[in-house]
MMTF fields as JSON, N, C-alpha, C and O atoms, coordinates in Angstrom:
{
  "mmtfVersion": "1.0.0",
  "mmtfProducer": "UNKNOWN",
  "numBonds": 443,
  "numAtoms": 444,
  "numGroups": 111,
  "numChains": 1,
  "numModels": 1,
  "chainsPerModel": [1],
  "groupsPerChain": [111],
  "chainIdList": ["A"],
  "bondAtomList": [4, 2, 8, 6, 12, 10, 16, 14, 20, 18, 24, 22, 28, 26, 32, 30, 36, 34, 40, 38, 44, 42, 48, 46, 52, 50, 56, 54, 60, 58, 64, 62, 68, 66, 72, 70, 76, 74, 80, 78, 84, 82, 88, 86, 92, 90, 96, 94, 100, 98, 104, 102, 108, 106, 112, 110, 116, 114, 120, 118, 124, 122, 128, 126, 132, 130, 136, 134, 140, 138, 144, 142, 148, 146, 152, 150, 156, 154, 160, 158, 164, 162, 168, 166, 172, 170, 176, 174, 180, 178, 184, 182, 188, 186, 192, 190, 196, 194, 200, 198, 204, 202, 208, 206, 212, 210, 216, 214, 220, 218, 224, 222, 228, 226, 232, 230, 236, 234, 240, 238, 244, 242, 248, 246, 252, 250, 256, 254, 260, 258, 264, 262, 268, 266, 272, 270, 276, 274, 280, 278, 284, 282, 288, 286, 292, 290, 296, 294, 300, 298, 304, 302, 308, 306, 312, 310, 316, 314, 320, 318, 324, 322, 328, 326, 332, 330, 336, 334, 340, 338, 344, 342, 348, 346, 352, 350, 356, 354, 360, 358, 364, 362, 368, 366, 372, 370, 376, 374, 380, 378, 384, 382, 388, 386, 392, 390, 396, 394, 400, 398, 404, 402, 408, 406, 412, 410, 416, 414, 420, 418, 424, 422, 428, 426, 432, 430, 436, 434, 440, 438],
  "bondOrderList": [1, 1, 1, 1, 1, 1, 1, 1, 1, 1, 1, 1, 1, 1, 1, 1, 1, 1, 1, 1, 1, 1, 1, 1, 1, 1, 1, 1, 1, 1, 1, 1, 1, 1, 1, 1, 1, 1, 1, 1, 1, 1, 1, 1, 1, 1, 1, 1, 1, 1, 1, 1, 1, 1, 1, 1, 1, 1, 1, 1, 1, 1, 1, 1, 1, 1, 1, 1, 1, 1, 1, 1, 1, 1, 1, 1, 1, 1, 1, 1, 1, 1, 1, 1, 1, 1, 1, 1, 1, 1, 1, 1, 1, 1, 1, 1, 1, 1, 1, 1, 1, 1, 1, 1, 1, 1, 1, 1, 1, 1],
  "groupList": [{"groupName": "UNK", "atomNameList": ["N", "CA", "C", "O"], "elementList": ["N", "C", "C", "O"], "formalChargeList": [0, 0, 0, 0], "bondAtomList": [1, 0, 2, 1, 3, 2], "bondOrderList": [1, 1, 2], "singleLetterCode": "X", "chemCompType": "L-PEPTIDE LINKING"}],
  "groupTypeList": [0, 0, 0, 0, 0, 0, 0, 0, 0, 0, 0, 0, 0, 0, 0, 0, 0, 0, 0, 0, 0, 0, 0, 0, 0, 0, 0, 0, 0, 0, 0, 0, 0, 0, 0, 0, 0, 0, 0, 0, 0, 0, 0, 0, 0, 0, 0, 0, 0, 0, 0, 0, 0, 0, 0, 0, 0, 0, 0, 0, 0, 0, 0, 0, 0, 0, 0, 0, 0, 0, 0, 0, 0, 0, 0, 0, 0, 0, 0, 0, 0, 0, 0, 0, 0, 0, 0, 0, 0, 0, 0, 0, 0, 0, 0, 0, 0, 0, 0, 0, 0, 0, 0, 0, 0, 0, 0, 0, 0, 0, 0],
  "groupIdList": [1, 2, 3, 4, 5, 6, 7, 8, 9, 10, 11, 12, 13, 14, 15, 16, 17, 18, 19, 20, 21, 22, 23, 24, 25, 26, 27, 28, 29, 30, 31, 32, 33, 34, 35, 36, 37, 38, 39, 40, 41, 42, 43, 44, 45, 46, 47, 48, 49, 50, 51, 52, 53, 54, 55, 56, 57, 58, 59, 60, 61, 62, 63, 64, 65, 66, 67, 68, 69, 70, 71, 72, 73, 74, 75, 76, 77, 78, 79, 80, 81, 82, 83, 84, 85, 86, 87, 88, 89, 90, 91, 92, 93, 94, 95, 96, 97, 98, 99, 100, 101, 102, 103, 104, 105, 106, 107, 108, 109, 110, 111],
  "secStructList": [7, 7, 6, 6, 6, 7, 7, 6, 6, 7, 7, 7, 7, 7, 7, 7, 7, 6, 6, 2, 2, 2, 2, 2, 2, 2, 2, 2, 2, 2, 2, 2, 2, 2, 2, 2, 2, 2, 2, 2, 1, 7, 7, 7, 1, 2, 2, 2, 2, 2, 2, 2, 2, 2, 2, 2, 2, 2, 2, 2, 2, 2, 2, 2, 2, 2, 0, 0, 0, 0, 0, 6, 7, 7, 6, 6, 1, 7, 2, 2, 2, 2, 2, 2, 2, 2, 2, 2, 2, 2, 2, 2, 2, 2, 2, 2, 2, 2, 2, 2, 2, 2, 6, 6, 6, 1, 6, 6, 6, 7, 7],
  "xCoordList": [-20.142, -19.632, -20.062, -19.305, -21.374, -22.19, -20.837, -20.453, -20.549, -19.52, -18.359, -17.886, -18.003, -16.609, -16.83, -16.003, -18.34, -18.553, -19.339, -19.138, -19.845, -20.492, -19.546, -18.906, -19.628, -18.559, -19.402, -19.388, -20.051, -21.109, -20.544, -21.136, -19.279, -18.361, -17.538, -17.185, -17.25, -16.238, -14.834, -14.154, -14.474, -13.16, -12.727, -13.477, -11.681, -10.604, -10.341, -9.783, -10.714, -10.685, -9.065, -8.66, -8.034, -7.249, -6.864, -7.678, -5.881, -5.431, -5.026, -4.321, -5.74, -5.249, -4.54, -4.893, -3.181, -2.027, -1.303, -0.174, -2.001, -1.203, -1.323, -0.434, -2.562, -2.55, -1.758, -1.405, -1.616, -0.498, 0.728, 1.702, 0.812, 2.535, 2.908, 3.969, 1.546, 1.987, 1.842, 2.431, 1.172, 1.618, 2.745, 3.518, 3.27, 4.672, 5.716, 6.783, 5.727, 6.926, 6.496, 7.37, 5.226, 5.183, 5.474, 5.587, 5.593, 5.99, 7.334, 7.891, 7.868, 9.33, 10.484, 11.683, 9.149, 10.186, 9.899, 10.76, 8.999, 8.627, 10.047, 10.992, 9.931, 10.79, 12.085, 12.701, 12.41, 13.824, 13.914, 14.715, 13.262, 13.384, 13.63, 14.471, 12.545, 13.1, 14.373, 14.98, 15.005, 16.561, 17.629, 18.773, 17.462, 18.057, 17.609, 18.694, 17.056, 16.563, 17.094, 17.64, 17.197, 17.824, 19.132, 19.585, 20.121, 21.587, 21.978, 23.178, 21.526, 22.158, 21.971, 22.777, 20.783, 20.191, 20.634, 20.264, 21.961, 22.276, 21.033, 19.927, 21.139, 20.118, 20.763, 20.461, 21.749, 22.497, 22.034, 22.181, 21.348, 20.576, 19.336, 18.776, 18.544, 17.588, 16.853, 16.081, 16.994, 16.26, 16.176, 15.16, 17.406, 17.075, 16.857, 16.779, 16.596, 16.147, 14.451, 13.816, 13.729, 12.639, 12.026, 10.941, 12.989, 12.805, 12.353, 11.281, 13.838, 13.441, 12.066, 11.082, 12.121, 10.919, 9.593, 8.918, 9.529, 8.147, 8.047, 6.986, 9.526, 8.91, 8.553, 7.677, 9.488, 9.248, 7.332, 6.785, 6.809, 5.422, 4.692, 3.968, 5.149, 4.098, 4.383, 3.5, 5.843, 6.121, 5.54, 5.597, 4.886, 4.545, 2.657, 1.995, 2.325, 0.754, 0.76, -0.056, 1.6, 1.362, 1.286, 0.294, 2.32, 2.371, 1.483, 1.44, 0.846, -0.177, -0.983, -1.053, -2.07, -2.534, -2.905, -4.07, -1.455, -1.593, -1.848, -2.623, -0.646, -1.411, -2.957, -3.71, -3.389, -4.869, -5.622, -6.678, -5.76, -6.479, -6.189, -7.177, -5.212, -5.346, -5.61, -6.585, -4.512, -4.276, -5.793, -6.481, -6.01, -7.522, -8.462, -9.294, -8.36, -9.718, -10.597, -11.793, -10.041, -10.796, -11.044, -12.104, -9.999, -10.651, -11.71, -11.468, -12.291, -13.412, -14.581, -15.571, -14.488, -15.781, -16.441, -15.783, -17.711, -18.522, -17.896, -17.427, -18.004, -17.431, -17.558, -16.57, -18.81, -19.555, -18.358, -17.582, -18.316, -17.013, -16.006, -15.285, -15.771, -13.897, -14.168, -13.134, -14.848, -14.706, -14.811, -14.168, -15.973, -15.648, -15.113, -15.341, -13.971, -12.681, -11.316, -10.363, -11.383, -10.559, -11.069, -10.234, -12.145, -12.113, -11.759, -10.942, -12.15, -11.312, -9.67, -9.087, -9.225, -7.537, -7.281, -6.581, -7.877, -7.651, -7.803, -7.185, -8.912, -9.112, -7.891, -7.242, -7.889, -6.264, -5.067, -4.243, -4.86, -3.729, -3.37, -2.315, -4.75, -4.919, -4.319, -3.273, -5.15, -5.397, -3.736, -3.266, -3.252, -1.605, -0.992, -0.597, -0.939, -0.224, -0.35, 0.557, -1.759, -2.204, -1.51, -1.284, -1.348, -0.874, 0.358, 0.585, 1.315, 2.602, 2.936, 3.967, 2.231, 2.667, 2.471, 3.344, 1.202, 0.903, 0.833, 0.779, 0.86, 1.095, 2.23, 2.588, 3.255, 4.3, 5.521, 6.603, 5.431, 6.621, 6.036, 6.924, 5.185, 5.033, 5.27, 4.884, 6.04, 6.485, 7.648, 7.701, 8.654, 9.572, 9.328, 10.139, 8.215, 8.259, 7.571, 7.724, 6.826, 6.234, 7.105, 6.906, 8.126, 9.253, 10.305, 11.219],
  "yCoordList": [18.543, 19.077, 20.517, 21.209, 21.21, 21.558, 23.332, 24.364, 22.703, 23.656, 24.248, 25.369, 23.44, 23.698, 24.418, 24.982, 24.232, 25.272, 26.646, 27.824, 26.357, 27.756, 28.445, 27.806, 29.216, 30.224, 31.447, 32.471, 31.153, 32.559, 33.908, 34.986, 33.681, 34.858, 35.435, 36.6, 35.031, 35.048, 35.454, 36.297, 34.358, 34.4, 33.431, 32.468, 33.205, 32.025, 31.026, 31.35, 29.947, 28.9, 28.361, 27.789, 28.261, 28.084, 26.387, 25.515, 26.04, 24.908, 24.288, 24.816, 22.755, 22.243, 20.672, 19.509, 21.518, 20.809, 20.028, 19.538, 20.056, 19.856, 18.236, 17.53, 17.697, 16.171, 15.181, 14.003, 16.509, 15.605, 15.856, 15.252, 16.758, 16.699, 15.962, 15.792, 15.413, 14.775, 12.779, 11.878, 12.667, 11.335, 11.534, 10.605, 12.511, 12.511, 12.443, 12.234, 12.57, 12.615, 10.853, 10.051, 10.543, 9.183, 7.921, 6.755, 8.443, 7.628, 7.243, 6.176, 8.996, 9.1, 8.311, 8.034, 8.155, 7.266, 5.51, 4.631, 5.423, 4.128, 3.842, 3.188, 4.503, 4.376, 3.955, 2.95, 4.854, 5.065, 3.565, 2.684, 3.541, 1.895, 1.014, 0.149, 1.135, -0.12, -0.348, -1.392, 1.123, 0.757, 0.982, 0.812, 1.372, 0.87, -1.026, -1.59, -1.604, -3.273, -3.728, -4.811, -2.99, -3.439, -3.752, -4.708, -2.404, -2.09, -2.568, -2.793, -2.976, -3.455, -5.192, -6.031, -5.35, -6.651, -7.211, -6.693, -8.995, -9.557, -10.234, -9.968, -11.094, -12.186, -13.364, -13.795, -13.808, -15.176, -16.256, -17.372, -15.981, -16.426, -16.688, -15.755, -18.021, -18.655, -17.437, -16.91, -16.893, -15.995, -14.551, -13.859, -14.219, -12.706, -12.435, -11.274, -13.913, -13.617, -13.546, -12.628, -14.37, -14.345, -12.939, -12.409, -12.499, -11.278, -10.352, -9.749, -10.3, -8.542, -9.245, -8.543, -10.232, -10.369, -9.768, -8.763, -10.612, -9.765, -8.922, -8.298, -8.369, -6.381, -5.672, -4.831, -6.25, -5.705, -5.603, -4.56, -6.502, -6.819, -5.795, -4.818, -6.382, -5.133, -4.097, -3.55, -3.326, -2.109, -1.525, -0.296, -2.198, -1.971, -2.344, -2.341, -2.514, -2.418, -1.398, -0.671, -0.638, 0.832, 1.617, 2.344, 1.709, 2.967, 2.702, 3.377, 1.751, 1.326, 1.964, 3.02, 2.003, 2.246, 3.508, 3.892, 4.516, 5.761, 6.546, 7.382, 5.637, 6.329, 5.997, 6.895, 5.106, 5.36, 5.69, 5.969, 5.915, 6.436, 8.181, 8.84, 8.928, 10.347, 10.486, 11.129, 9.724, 10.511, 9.771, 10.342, 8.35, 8.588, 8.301, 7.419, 9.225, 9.916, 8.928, 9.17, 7.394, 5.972, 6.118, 5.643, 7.003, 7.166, 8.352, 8.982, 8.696, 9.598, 9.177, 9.905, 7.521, 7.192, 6.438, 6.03, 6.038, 5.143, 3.526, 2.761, 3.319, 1.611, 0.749, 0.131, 0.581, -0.547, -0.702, -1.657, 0.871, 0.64, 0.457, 0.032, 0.742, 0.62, -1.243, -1.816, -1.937, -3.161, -3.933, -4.979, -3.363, -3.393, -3.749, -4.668, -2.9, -3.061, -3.535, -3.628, -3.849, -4.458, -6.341, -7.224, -6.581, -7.865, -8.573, -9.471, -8.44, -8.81, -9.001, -10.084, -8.025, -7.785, -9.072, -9.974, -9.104, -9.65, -11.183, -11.93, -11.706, -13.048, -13.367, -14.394, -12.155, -12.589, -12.671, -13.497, -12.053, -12.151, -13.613, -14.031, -14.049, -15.497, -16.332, -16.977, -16.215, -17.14, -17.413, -18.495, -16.398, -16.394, -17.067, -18.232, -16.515, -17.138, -18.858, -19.639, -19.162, -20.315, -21.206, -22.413, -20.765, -21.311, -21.512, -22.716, -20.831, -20.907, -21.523, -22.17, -21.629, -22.701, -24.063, -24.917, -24.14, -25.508, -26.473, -27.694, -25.312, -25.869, -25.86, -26.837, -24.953, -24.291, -25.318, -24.968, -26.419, -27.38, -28.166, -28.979, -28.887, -29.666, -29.221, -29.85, -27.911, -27.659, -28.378, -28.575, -28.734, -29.185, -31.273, -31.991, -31.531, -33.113, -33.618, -34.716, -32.576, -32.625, -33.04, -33.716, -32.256, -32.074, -33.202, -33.388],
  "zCoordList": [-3.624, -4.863, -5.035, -5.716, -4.433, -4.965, -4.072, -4.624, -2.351, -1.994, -2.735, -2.548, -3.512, -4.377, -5.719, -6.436, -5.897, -7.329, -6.616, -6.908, -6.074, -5.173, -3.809, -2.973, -3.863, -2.645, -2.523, -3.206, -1.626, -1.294, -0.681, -0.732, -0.08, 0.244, -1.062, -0.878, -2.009, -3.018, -2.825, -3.412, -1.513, -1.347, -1.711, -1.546, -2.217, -2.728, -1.614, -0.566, -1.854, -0.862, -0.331, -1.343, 0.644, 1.089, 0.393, 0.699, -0.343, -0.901, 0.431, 1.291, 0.467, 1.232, 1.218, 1.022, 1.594, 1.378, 3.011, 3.024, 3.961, 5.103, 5.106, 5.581, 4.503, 4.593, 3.545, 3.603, 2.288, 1.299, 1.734, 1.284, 2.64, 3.417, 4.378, 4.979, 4.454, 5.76, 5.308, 5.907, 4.47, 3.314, 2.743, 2.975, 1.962, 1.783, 2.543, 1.965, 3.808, 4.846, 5.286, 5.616, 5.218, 5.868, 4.812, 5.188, 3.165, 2.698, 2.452, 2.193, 2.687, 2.677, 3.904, 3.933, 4.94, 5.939, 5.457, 5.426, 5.248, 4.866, 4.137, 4.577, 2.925, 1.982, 2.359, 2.003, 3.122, 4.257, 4.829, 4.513, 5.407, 6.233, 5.582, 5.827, 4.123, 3.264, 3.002, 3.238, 2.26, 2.038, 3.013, 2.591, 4.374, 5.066, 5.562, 5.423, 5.811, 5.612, 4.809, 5.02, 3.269, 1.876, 1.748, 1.12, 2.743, 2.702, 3.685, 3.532, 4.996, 6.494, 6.55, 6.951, 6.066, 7.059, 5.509, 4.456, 5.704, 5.281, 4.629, 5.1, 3.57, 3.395, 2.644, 1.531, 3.52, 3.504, 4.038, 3.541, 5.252, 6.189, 5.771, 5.195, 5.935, 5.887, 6.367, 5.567, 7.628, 8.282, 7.872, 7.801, 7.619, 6.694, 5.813, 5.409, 4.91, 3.301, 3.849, 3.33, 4.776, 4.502, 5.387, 5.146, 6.439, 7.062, 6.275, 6.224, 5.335, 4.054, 3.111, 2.879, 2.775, 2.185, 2.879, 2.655, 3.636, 4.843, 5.0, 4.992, 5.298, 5.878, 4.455, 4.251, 3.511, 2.186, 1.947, 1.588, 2.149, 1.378, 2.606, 2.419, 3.891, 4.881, 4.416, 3.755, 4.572, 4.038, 2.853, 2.83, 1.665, 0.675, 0.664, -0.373, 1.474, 1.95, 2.405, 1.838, 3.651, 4.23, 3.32, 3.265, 2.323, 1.151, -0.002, -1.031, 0.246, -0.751, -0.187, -0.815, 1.131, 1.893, 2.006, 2.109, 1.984, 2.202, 0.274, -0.189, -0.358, -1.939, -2.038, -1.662, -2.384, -2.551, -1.718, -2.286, -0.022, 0.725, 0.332, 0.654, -0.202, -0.168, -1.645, -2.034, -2.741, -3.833, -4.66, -5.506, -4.095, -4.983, -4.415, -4.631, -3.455, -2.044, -1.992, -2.153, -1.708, -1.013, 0.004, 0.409, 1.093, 2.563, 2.528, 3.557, 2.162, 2.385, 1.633, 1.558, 0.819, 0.8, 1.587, 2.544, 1.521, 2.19, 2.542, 1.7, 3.686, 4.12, 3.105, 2.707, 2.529, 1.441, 0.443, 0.427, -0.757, -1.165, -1.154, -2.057, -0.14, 0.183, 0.613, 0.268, 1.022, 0.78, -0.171, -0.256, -1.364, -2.582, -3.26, -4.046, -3.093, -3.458, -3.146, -3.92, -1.756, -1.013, -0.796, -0.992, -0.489, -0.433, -1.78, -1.576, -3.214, -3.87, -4.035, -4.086, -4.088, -3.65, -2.925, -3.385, -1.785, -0.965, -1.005, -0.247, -2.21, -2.455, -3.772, -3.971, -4.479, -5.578, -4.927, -5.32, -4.123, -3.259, -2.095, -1.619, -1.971, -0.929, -2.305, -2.248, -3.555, -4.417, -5.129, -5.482, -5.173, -5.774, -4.493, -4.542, -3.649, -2.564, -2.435, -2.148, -2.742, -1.964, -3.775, -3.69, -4.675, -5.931, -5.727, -5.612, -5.623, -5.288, -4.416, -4.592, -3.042, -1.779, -2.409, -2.563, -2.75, -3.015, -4.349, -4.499, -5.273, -6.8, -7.014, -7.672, -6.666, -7.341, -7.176, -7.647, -6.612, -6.267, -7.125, -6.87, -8.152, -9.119, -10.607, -11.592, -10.617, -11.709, -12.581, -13.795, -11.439, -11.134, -11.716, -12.3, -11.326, -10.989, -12.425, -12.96, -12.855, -14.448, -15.866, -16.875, -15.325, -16.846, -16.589, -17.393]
}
């Protein structure tokens, strides 16, 4: 911190923008793929409904991935935290999943 308030040369520090250009072009293809997947690949099919589903959810972990690793500078902290914060995620996300597989068909048999 202590670099960014002190500048012992008193030159203006160069904005650096080459790594948010380069998350923006990688979310912009992400993006791209999705709605091409969205607009091409049928989902009539047993198989291509659950296809776009899938790529949908991976596709949307990468750009998850890349927003909070730059825009709220998670990749430049310490390991400890970034698991932190991720193994939770990661137990709500088992825990919804594992509700819906296995609870979610007795909604039906109740009423």
């Amino acid at each position: 911190m202590a670099a960014h308030i002190e500048n012992t040369t008193g030159e203006r520090q160069k904005p650096q923008t080459k790594a948010l250009w380069r998350v923006f072009w990688i979310l912009l293809i992400v993006t791209a793929v999705e709605f091409v997947i969205a607009f091409t690949i049928s989902a009539d099919s047993d198989f291509g409904k659950w296809f776009k589903i899938g790529t949908f959810i991976i596709l949307t972990f990468v750009k998850s991935f890349y927003i909070v690793g730059t825009f709220m500078h998670l990749k430049d902290e310490v390991k400890s935290l970034i698991w932190s914060i991720v193994l939770p995620v990661i137990f709500v996300i088992w825990f919804l999943v594992a509700l819906v597989l296995f609870e979610g068909g007795y909604i039906g048999t109740v009423r």
